[in-house]
C-alpha positions as CSV (number, residue, x, y, z in Angstrom):
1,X,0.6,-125.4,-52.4
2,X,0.6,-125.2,-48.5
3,X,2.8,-122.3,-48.5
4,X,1.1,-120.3,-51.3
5,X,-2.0,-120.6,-49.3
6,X,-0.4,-119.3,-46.3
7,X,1.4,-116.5,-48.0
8,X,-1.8,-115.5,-49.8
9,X,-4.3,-116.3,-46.9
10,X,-2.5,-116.1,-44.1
11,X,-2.6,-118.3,-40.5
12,X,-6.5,-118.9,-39.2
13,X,-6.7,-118.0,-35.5
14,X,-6.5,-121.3,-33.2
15,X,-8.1,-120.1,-30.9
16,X,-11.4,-120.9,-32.7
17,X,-10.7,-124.8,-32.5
18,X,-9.8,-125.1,-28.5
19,X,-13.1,-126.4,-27.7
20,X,-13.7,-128.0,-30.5
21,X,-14.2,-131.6,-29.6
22,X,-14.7,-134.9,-31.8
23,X,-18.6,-135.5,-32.5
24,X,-18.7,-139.0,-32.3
25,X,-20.4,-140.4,-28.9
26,X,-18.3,-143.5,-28.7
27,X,-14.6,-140.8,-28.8
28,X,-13.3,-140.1,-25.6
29,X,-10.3,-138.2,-26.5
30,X,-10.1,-134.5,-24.3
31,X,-10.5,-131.2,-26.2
32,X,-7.8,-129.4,-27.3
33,X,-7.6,-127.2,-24.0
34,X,-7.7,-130.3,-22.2
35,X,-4.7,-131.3,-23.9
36,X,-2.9,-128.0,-23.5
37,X,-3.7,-128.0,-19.9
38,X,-2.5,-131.4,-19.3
39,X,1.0,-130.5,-20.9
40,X,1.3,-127.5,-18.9
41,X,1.0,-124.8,-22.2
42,X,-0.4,-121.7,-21.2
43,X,-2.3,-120.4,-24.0
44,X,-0.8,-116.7,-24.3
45,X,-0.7,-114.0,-26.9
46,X,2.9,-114.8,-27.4
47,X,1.7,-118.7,-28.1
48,X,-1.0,-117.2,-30.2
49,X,1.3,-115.1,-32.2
50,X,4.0,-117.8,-32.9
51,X,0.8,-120.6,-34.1
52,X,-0.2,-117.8,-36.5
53,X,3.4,-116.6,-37.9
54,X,3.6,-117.6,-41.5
55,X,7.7,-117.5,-41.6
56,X,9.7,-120.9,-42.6
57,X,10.9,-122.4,-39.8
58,X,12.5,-125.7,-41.1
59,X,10.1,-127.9,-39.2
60,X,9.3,-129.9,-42.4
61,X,12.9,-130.5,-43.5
62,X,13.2,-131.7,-39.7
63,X,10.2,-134.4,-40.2
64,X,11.6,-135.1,-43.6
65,X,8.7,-133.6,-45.7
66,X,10.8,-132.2,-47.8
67,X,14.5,-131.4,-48.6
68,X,16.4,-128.6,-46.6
């Protein structure tokens, strides 16, 4: 169902969610850009591009969500 949506919707923008932060006042986890930061990922358009391409790339086979 995932990847009919995908093929017929397409891949939302991410950048929408990199401030989002958790509402709760007792949560202490750091935004998303926090993370990022902290790992070192620049957030470029090439980044951008590869979150947002809709091709298979096996990923789910690797985690064992389904069969290769």
């Amino acid at each position: 169902m995932v990847r009919r949506l995908v093929a017929e919707r397409g891949l939302a923008d991410p950048r929408e969610h990199l401030e989002d932060r958790q509402a709760h006042p007792l949560d202490t986890h750091p935004s998303l850009r926090q993370r990022l930061d902290a790992l070192g990922v620049a957030i470029t358009p090439a980044l951008i591009a590869l979150t947002r391409d809709p091709r298979d790339t096996g990923l789910l086979a690797e985690l064992g969500l389904e069969q290769a």
